[in-house]
C-alpha positions in Angstrom: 6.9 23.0 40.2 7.3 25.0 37.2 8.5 28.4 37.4 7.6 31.6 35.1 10.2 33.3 33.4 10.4 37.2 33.7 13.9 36.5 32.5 15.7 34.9 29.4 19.3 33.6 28.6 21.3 36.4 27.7 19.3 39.3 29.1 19.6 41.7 26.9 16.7 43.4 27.9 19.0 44.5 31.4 21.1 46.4 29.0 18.5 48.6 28.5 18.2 50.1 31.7 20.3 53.8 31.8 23.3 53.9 33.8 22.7 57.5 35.2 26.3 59.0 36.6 27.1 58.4 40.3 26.9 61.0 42.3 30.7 60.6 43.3 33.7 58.9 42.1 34.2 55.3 44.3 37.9 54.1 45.1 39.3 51.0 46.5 37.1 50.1 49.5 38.7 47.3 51.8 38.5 45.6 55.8 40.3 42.5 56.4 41.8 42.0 52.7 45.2 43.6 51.1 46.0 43.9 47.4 48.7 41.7 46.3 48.9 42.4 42.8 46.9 43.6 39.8 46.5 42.8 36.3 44.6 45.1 33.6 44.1 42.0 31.4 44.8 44.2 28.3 41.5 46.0 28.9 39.1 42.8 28.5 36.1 42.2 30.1 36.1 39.4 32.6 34.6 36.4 33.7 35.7 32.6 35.2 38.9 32.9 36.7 40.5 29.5 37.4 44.0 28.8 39.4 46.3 25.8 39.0 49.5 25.7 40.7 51.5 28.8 39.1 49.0 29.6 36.5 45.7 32.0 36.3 43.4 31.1 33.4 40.3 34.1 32.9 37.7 33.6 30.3 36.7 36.6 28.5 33.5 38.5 27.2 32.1 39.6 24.2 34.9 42.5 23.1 38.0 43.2 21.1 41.1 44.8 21.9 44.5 45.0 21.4 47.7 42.6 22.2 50.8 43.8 23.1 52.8 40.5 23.2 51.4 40.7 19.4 50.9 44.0 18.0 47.6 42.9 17.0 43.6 43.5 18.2 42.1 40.6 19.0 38.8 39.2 19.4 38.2 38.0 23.6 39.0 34.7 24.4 41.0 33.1 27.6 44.3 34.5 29.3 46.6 33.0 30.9 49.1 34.6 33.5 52.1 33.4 35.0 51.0 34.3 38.9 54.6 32.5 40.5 54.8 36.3 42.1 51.6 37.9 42.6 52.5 41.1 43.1 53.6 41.2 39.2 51.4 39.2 37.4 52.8 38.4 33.5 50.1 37.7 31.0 51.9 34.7 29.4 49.4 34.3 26.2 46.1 35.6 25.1 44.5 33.0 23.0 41.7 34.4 21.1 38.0 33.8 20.3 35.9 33.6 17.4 35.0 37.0 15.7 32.2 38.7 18.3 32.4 35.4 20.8 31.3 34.7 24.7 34.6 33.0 25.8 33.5 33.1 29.4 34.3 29.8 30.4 37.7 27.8 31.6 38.8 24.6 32.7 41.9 23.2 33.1 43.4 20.1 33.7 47.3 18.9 34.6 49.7 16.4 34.0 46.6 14.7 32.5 46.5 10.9 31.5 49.0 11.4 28.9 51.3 13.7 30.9 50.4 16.7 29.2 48.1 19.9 30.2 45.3 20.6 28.6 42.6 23.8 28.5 38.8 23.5 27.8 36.6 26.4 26.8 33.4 27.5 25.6 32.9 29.7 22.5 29.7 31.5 21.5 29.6 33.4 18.0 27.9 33.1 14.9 30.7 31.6 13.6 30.8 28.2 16.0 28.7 27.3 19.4 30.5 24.5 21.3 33.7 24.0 23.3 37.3 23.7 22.2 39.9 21.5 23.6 43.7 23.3 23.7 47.3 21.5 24.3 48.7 24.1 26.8 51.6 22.2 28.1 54.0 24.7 26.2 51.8 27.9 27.8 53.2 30.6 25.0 52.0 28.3 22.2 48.6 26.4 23.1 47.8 24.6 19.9 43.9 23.2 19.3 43.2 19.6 19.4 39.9 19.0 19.4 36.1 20.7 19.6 32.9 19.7 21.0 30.4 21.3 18.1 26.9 21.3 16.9 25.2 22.7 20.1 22.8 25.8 20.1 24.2 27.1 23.3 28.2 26.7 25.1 27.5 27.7 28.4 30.1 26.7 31.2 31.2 23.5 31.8 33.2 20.7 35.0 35.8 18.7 33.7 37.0 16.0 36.0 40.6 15.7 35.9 40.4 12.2 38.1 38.0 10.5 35.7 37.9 12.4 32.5 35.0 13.4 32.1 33.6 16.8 31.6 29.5 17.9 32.5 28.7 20.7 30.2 26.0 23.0 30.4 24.9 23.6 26.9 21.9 22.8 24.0 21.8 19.5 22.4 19.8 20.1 19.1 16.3 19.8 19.9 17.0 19.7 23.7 15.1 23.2 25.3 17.0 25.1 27.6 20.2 24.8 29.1 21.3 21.5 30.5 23.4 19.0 31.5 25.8 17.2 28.7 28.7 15.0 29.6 31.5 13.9 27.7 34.8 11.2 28.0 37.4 13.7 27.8 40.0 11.0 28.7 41.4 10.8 25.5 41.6 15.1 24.5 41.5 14.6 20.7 38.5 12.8 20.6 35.9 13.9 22.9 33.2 10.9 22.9 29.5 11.6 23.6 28.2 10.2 26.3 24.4 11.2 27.4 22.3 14.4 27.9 20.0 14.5 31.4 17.4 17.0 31.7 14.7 18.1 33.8 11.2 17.3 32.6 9.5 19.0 29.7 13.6 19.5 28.4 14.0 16.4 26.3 13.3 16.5 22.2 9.2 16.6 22.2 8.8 17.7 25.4 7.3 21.4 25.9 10.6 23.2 27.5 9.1 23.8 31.2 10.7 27.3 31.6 13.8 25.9 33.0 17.6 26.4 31.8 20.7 25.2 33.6 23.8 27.6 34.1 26.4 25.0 35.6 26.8 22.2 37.6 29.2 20.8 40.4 30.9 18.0 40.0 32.2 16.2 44.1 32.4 12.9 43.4 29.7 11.1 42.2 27.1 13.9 43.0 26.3 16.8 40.1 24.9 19.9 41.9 23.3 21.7 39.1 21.9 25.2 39.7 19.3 26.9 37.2 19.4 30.5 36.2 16.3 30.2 34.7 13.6 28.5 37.0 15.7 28.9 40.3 16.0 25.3 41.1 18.8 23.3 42.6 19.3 19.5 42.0 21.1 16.8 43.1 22.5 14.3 40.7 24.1 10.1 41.4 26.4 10.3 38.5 28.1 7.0 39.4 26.7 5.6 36.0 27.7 8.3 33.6 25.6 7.0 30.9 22.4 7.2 32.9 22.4 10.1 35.8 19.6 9.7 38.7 18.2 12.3 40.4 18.5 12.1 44.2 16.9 15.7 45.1 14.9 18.4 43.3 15.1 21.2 45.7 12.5 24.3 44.6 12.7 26.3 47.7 13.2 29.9 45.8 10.3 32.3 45.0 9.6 32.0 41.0 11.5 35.1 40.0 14.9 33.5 41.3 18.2 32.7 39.8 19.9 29.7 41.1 23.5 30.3 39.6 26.1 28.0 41.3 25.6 25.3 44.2 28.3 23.8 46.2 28.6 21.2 48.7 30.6 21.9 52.0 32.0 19.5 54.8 29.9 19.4 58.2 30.1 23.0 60.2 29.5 23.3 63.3 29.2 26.5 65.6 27.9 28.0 68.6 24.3 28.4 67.0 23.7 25.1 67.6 22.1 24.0 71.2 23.8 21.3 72.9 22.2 17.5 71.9 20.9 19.4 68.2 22.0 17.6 65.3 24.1 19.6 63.0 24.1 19.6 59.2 26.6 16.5 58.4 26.5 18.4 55.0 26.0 22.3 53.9 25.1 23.0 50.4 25.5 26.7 49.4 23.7 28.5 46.7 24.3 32.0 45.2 21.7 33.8 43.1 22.9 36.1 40.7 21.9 39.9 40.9 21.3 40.5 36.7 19.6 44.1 36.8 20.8 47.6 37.2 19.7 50.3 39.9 18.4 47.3 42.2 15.4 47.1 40.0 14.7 43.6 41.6 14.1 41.3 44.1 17.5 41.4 46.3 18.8 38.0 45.6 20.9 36.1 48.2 23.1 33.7 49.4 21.3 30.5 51.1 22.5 27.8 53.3 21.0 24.5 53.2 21.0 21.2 55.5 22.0 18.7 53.5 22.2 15.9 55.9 19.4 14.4 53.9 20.2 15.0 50.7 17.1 13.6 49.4 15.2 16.7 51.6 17.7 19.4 52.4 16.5 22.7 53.5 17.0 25.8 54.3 18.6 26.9 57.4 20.2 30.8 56.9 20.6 33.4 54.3 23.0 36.3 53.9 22.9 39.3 51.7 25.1 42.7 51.9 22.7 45.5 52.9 22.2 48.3 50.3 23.8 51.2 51.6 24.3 53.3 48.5 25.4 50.8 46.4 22.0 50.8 44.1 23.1 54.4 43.0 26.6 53.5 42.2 25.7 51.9 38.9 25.9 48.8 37.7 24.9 45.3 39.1 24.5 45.2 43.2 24.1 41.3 44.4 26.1 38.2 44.5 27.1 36.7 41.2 28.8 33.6 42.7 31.0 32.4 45.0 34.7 30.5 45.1 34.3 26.7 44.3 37.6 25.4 44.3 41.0 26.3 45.6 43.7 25.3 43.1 41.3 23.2 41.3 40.0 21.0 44.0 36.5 21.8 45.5 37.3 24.7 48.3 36.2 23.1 51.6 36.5 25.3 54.6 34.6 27.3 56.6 34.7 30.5 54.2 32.7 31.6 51.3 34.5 34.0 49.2 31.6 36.4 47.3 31.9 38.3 43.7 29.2 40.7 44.5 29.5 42.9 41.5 29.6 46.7 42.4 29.8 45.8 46.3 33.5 43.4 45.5 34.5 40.8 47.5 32.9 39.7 50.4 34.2 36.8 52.9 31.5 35.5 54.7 32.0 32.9 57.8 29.6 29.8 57.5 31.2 28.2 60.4 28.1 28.9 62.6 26.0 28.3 59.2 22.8 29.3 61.2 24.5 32.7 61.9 26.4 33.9 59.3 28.9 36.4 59.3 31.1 38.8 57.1 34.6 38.9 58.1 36.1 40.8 55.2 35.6 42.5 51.7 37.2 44.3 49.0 36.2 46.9 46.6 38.6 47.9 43.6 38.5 51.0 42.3 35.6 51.4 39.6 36.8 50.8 35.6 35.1 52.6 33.2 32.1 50.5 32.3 31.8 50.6 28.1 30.0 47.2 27.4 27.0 47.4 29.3 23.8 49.5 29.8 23.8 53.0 27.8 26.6 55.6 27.6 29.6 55.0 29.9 30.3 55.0 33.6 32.7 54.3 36.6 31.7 51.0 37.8 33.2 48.3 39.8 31.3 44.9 38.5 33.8 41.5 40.1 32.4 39.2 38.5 33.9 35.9 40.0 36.5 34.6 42.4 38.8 31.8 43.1 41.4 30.9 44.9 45.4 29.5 44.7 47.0 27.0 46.8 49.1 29.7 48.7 44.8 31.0 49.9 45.5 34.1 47.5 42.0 35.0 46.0 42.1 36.3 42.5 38.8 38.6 41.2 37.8 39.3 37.7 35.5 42.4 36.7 32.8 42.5 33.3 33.2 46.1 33.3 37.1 45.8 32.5 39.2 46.9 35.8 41.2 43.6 35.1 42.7 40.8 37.9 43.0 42.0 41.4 45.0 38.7 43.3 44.0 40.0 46.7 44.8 38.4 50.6 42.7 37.9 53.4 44.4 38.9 56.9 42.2 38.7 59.8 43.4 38.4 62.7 45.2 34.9 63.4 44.0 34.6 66.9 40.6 35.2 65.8 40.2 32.5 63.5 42.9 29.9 64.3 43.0 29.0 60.7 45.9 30.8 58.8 49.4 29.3 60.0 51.0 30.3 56.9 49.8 34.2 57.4 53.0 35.7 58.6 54.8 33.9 56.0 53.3 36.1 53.3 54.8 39.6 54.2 55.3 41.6 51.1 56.8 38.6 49.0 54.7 35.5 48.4 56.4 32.5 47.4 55.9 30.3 44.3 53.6 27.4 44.0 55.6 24.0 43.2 53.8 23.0 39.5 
């Protein structure tokens, strides 16, 4: 079961490869899907990009750069926009990280036990590793309240707003490799331990195993945990918070692959299904995510699994974008992940909304999960790329994706072309699904907090 590792955490060694220039300049490329509205972000790369209710909260790279609403250059850390009219986005308040620090990671929670609204987020720097807990009721002045320290890695992390707790993917000291950490979060200003699960070999003593967890998915009482490092999936019964159990263990991806994020959808049904078949009561999808330049890997893929037994799901479809040119247009070409939840619940539907680095958006239909289908995409034009790779070059690099309660889908790019908040419009007879369509026009409406 144990994989080999031609890959570790960070990856620096993808930076390496040369970003030759295109042989053409790329703009906006789109089919089914309008821009709405657009946000430069102040020039910061991008990464998670969480809605709730009128507010956009996007975790930052590595960078530095400077604020207007300040005067002054700051290190990356989390934005947060006012998004009540889409097509004018207002950066509220940029709160900033730790000198040099990965502040990739956001979670929010509302009107929380106490009343009040609170931010969690990840920081990575030589100065502090761990997560930090922020009062954001008042949104132009967030004050700290309490941190999560002492770790050797801050990865990405779940918090539960209907039971407190938040499932961290981080390094316990001693632990090796990436995994799973949960904490009571009821009570904000004192985050309270509660256990560390890992896969076998992970544990203080034990020899590692080559494995390393980039998130997990909290739907109920079932953590789907994904592993960049090993390419595993598994299923966790967190009823007893104090002592997870694994229910599945699913290793159904050659040894070079990345799981990255895993998500459980309601039953699908659809015409691929002969008449008297069973049909999957439960779909899990997982993404891989593309990490090298050029193509110079395996393609990874999206995969569809039956999870009507969730002790054995397996694999029923897959569904990649072909290459076309995009392996000479610089950059990362391959699924990163996909939308998980839709104003902060998990997303549901029949949809999977795609940040496929230099190929955009795509919207794939899983409603026939046997035969999958893209319905839609959308490419921004390319940013100049400065962080990554050698030299400098016109790249487009969305990075992830989620979506609003209005169905707006808002897109972040690591290469620093900012927040697109972009629209779906297929056709309404086609799909049957978008009653509220027509009422979108040019003006959106607000979102009721």
């Amino acid at each position: 079961m144990r994989k080999s590792l031609l890959l570790i955490f960070w990856l620096p060694c993808v930076a390496a490869i040369p970003l030759s220039a295109p042989h053409r300049t790329y703009g906006a490329d789109a089919a089914n899907v309008r821009l709405v509205g657009h946000s430069d972000l102040q020039g910061r790369d991008a990464l998670q990009v969480v809605l709730k209710g009128n507010d956009a909260y996007v975790g930052h790279h590595r960078g530095r750069e400077m604020n207007p609403l300040t005067g002054a250059v700051e290190w990356n850390g989390t934005t947060i926009l006012d998004v009540s009219n889409p097509g004018q986005p207002r950066i509220i308040k940029h709160i900033p990280g730790y000198e040099g620090a990965e502040s990739r990671a956001v979670q929010v929670v509302e009107r929380y036990f106490d009343g009040r609204d609170y931010l969690l987020r990840n920081q990575e720097s030589s100065h502090f590793i761990g997560f930090e807990v922020w009062d954001i009721t008042d949104r132009p002045s967030p004050r700290l309240v309490s941190k999560i320290e002492g770790l050797n890695a801050a990865h990405k992390a779940w918090w539960d707003a209907k039971t407190g707790y938040a499932y961290l993917s981080g390094i316990w000291p001693g632990w090796k490799g990436q995994h799973l950490i949960i904490y009571d979060l009821k009570n904000p200003y004192l985050p309270k331990f509660v256990s560390n699960w890992g896969l076998p070999g992970q544990s203080p003593g034990g020899p590692g195993g080559g494995v390393s967890l980039h998130h997990p998915v909290i739907s109920g009482d079932r953590a789907y945990l994904s592993y960049l490092q090993g390419g595993d999936v598994v299923i966790l019964d967190i009823a007893d918070k104090a002592h997870p159990k694994m229910i599945a263990h699913i290793d159904f991806l050659r040894p070079s692959s990345r799981s990255h994020t895993t998500v459980p959808f309601p039953p699908l049904r659809g015409p691929g299904f002969r008449k008297g078949e069973d049909h999957p009561r439960q779909v899990l999808v997982v993404s891989e995510e593309a990490l090298a330049y050029g193509c110079q890997e395996n393609r990874p893929q999206i995969y569809i699994l039956d999870a009507k037994d969730e002790k054995k799901p397996r694999l029923i479809a897959t569904f990649k974008v072909p290459d076309g040119d995009f392996c000479s247009r610089g950059g990362r070409f391959g699924p990163h992940q996909f939308a998980e939840t839709k104003d902060g619940e998990i997303i549901g539907g029949s949809l999977l909304y795609v940040a496929y680095f230099n190929a955009g958006l795509r919207i794939v239909d899983i409603s026939d999960p046997i035969n999958l289908r893209e319905v839609g995409h959308y490419i921004p034009a390319p940013a100049e790329m400065r962080r990554e790779g050698h030299g400098s070059k016109k790249v487009i690099q969305t990075n992830d994706v989620d979506l609003d309660g209005r169905g707006l889908i808002y897109i972040t790019d690591r290469a620093g072309a900012g927040l697109h908040i972009l629209q779906f419009t297929p056709a309404a007879e086609s799909h049957g699904l978008w009653p509220w369509m027509n009422a979108f026009g040019r003006d959106v409406a607000p979102l009721g907090r």
